[in-house]
The first five atom37 places (N, CA, C, CB, O) and aatype in JSON, in Angstrom:
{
  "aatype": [20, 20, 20, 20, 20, 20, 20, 20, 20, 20, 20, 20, 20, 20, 20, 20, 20, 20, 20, 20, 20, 20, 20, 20, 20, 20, 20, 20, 20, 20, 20, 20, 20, 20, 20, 20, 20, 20, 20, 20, 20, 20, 20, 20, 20, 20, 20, 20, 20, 20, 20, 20, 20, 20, 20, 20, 20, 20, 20, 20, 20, 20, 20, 20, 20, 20, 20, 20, 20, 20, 20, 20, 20],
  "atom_mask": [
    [1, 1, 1, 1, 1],
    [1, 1, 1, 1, 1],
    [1, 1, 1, 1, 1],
    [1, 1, 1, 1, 1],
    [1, 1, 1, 1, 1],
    [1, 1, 1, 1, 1],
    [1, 1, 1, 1, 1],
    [1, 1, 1, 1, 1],
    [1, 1, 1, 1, 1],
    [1, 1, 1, 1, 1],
    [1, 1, 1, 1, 1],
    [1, 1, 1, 1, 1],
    [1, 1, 1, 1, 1],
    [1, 1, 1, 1, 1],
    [1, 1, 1, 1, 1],
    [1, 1, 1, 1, 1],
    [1, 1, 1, 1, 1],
    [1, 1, 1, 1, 1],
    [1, 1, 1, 1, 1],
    [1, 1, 1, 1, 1],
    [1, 1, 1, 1, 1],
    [1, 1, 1, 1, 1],
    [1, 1, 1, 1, 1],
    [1, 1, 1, 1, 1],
    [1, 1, 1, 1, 1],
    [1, 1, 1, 1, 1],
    [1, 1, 1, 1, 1],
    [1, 1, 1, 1, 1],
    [1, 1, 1, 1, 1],
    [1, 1, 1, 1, 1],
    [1, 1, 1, 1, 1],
    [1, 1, 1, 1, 1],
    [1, 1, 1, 1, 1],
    [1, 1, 1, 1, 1],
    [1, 1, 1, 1, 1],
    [1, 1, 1, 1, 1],
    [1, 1, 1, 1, 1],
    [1, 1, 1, 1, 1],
    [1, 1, 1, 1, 1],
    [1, 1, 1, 1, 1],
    [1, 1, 1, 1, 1],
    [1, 1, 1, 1, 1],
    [1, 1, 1, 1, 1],
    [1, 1, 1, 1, 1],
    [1, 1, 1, 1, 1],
    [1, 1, 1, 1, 1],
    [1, 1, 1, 1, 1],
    [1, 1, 1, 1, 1],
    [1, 1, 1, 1, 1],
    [1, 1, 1, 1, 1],
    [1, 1, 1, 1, 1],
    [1, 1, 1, 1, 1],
    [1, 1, 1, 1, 1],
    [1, 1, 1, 1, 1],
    [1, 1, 1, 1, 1],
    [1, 1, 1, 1, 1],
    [1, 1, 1, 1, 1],
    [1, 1, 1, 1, 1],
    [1, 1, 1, 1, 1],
    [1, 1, 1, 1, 1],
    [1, 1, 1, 1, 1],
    [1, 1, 1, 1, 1],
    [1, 1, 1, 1, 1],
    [1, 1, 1, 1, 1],
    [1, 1, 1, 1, 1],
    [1, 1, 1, 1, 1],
    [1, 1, 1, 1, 1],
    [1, 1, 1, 1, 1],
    [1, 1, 1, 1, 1],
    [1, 1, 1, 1, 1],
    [1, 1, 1, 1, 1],
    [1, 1, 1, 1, 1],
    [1, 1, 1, 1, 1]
  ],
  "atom_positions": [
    [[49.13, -0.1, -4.66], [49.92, 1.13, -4.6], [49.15, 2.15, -3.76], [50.21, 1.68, -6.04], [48.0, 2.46, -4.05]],
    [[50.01, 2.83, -2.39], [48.94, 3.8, -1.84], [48.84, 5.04, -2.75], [49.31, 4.29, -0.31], [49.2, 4.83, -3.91]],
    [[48.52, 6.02, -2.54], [48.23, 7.29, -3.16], [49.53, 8.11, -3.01], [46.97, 8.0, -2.5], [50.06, 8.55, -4.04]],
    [[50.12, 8.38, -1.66], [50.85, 8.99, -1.86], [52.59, 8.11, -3.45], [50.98, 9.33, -0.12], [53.51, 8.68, -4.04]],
    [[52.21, 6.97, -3.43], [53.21, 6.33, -4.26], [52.55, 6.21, -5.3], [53.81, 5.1, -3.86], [53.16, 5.86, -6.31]],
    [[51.14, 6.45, -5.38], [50.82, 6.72, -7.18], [51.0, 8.04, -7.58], [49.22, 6.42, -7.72], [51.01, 8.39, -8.76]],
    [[51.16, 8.86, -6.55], [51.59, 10.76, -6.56], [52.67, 10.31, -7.13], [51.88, 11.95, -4.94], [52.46, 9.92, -8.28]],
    [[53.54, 10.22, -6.84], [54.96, 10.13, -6.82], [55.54, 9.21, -8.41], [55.36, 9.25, -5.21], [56.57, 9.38, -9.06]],
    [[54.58, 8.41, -8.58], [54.72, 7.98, -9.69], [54.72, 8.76, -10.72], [54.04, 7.24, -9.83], [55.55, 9.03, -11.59]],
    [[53.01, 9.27, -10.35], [52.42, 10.33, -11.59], [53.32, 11.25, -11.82], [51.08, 11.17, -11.28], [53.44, 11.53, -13.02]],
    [[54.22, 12.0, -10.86], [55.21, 12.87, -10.61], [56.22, 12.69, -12.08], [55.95, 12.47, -9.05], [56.19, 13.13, -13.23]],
    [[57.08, 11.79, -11.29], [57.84, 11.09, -12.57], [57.58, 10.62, -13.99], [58.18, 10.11, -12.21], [58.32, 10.66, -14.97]],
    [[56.36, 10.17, -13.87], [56.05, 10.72, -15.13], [55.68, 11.6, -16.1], [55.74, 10.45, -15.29], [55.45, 11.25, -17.26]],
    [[55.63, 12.36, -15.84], [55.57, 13.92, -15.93], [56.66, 14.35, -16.41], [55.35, 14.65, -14.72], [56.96, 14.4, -17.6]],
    [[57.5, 14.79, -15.21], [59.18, 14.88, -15.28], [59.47, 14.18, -16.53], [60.08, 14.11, -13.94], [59.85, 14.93, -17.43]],
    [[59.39, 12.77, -16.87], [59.88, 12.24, -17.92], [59.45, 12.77, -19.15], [59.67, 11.04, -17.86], [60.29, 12.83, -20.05]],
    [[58.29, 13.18, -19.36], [57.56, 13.53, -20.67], [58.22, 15.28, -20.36], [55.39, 13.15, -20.7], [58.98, 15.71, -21.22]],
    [[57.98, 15.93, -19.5], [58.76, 16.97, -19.67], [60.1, 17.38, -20.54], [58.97, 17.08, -18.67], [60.41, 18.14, -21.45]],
    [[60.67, 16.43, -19.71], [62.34, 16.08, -20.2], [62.4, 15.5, -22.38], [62.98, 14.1, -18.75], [63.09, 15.9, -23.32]],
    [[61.3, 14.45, -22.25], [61.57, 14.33, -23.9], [60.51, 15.2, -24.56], [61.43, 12.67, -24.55], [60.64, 15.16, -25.78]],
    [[59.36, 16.07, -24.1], [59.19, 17.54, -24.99], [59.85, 18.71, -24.78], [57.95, 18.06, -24.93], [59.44, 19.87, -24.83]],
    [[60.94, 18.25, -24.54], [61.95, 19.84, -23.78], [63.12, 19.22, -25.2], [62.94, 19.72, -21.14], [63.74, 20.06, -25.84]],
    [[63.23, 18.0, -25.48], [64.21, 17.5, -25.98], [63.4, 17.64, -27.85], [64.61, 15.84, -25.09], [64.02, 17.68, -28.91]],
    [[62.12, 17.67, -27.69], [61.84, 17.48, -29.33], [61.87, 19.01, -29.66], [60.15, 16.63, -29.83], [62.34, 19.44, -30.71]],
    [[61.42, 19.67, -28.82], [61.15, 21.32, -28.86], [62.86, 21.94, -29.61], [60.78, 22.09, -26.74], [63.17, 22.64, -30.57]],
    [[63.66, 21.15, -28.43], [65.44, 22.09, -28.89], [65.89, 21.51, -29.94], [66.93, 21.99, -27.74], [66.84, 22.13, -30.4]],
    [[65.53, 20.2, -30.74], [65.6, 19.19, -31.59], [65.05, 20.02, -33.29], [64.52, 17.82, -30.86], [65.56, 20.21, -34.4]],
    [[63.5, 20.36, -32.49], [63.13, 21.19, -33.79], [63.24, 22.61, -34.16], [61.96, 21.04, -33.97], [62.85, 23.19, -35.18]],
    [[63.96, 23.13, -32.91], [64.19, 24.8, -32.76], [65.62, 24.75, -33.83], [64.57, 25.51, -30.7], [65.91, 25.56, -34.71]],
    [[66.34, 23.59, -33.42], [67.72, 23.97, -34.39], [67.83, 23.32, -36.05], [69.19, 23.26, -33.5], [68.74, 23.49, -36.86]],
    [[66.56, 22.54, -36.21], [66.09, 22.54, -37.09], [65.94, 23.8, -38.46], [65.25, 22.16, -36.5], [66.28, 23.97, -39.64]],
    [[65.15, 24.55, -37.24], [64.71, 25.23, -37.99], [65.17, 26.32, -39.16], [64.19, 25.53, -37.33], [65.95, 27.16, -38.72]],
    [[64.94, 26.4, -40.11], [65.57, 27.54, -41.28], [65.03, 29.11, -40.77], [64.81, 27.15, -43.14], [64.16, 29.35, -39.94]],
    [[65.66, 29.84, -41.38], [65.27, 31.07, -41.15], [64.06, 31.11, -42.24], [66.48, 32.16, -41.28], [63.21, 31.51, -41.44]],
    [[63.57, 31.04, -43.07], [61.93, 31.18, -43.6], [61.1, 30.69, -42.4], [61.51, 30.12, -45.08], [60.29, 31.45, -41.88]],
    [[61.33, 29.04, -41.82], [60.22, 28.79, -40.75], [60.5, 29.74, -39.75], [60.16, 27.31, -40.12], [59.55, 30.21, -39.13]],
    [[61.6, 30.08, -39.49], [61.25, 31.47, -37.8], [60.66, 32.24, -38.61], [62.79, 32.58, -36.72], [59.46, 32.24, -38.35]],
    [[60.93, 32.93, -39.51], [60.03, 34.3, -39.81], [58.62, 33.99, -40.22], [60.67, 35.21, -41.04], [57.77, 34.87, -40.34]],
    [[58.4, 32.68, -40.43], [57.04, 31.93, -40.94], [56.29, 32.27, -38.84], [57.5, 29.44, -41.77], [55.35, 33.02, -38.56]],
    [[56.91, 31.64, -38.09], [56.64, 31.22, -36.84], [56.37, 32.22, -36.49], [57.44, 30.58, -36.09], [55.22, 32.3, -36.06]],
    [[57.31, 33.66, -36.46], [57.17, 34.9, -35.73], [56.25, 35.72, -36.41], [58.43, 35.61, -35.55], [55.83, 36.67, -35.76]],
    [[55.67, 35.53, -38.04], [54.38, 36.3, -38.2], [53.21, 35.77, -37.6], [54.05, 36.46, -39.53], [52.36, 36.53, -37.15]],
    [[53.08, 34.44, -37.55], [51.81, 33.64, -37.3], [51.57, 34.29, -35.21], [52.27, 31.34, -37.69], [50.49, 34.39, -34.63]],
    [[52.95, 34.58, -34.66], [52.62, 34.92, -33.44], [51.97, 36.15, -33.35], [53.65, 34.89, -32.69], [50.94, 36.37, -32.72]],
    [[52.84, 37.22, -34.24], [52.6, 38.62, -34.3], [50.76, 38.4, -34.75], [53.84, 39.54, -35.62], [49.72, 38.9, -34.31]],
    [[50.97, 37.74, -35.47], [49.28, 37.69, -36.06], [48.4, 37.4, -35.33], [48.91, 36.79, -37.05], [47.43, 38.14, -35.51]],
    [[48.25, 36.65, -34.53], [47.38, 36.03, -33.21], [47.79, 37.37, -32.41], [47.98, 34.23, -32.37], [46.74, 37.11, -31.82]],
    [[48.19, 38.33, -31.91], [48.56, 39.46, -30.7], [47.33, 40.46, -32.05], [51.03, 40.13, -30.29], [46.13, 40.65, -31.83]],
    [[47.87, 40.81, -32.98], [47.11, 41.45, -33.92], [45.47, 41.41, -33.57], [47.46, 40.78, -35.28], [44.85, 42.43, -33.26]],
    [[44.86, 40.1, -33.65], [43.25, 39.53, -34.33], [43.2, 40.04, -32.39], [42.8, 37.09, -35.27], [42.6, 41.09, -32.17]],
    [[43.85, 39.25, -31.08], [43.39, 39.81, -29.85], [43.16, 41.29, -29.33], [44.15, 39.35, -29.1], [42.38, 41.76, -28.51]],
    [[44.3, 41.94, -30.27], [44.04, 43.84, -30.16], [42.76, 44.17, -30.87], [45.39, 44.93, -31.05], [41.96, 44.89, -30.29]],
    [[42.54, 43.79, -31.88], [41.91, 44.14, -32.62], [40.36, 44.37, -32.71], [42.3, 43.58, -33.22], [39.7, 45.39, -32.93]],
    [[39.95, 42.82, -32.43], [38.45, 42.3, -32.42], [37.75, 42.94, -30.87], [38.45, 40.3, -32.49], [38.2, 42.45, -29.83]],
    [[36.74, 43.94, -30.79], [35.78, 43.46, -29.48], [36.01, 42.82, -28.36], [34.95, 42.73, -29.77], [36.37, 41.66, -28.55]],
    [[35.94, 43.12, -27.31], [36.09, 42.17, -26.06], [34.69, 41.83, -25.85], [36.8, 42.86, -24.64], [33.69, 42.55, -25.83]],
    [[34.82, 40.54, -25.71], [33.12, 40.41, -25.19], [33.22, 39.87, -24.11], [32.03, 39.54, -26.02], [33.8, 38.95, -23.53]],
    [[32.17, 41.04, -23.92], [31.57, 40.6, -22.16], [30.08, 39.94, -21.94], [31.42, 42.16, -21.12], [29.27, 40.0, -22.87]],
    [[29.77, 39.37, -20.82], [28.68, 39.05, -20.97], [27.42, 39.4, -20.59], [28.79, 38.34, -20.79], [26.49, 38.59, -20.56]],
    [[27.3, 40.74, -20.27], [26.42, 41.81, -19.98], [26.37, 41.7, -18.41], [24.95, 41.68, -20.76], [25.31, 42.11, -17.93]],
    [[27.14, 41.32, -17.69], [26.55, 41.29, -16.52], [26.75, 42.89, -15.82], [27.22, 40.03, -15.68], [25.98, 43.32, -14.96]],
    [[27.85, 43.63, -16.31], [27.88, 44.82, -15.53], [26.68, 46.02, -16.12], [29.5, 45.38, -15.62], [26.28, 46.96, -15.43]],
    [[26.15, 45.68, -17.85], [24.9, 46.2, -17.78], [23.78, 45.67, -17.3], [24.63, 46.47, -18.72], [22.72, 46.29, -17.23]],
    [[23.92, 44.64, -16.98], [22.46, 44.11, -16.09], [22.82, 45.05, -14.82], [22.32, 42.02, -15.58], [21.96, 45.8, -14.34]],
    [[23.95, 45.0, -14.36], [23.65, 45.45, -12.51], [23.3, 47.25, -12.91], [25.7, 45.18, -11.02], [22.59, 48.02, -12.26]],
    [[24.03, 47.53, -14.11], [23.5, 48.8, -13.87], [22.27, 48.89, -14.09], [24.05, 49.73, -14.51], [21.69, 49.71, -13.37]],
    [[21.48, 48.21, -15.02], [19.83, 48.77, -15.31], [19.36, 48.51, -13.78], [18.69, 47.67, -16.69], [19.12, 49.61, -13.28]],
    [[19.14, 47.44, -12.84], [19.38, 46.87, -11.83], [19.19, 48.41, -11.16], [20.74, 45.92, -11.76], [18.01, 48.75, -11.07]],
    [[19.84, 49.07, -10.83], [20.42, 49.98, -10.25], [19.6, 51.43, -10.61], [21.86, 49.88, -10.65], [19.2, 52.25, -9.78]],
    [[19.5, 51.48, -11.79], [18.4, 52.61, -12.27], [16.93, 52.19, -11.27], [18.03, 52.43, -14.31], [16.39, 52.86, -10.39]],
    [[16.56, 50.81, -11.84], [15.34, 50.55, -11.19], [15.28, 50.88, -9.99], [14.98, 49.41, -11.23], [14.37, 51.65, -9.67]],
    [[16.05, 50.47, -9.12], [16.0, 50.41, -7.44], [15.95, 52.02, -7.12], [17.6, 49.55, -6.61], [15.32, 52.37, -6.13]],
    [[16.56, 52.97, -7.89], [16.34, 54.36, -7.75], [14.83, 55.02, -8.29], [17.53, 54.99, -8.52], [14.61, 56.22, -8.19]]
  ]
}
């Protein structure tokens, strides 16, 4: 098989697995009861919550350049 026809393969398969997790996703969306959406939509709200919330961490590099910067003065 050249490359460009294992592309093309890989392609399609893809597409295919696309197509049946597009199909389990709308399968379990109409599934769903109203307790699991409101179960689903706190657990999202909750994860946006803990990212506002907590510290950003950085990894000191913009206080390294500033001490950096004192020195050189």
């Amino acid at each position: 098989m050249t490359q460009p026809e294992h592309r093309h393969a890989w392609m399609r398969q893809w597409h295919h697995a696309a197509v049946a997790l597009a199909e389990v996703r709308r399968r379990e969306l109409a599934q769903m009861n109203d307790a699991d959406a409101l179960a689903a939509a706190e657990r999202i709200l909750n994860l946006w919550s803990i990212a506002t919330t907590q510290p950003a961490r950085v990894s000191g590099l913009v206080e390294q350049q500033r001490l950096f910067q004192r020195i050189r003065q």
